[in-house]
N, C-alpha and C positions, 0 to 999 in steps of 0.2 A: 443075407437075410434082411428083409426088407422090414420096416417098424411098422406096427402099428399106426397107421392114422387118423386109424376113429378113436383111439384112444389119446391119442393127441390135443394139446390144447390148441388152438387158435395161433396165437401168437409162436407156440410150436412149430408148428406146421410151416408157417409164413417163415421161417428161421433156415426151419429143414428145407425147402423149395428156392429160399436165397443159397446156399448150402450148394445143393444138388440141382441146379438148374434143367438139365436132361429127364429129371426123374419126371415122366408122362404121368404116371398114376400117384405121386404125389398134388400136381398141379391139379391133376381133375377131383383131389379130393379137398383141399382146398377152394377150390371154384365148386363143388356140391356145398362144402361149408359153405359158402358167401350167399348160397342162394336160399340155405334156409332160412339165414338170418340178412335178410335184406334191409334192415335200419340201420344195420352195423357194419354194411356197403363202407371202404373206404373212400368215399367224394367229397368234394369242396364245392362248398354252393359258389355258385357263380356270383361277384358282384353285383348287385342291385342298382345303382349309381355312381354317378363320378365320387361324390365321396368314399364311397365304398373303393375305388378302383385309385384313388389319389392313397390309402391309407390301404391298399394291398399286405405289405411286408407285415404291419403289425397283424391284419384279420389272419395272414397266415399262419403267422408263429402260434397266434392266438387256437388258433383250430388245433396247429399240430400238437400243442401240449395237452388238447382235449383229448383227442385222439391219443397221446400216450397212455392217457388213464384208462383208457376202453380197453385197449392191445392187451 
């Protein structure tokens, strides 16, 4: 019996889809999720400059732990 996925949370789903990787109608309900909410896109803005690109590791740590607060 397959779970609910609309009843799923976000972070849910991206769990269950790591989980069950084969599962087709998991993945596409999660990808329906991402497209409703498109600000909450998982992407990393591209550097802007050499400083930006010289101080990579910290901009990314930095992001990721934004991004755990979102999840």
């Amino acid at each position: 019996m397959k779970p609910d996925f609309a009843a799923m949370s976000r972070k849910e789903l991206r769990a269950y889809i790591l989980k069950y990787p084969d599962d087709d109608e998991a993945f596409y309900a999660y990808m329906d999720r991402l497209k409703q909410n498109p600000n909450k896109s998982p992407l990393f803005p591209a550097p802007k400059s050499i400083d930006d690109l010289k101080n990579f590791p910290e901009l990314l740590e930095k992001y990721r732990q934004q991004r755990q607060g979102e999840l």
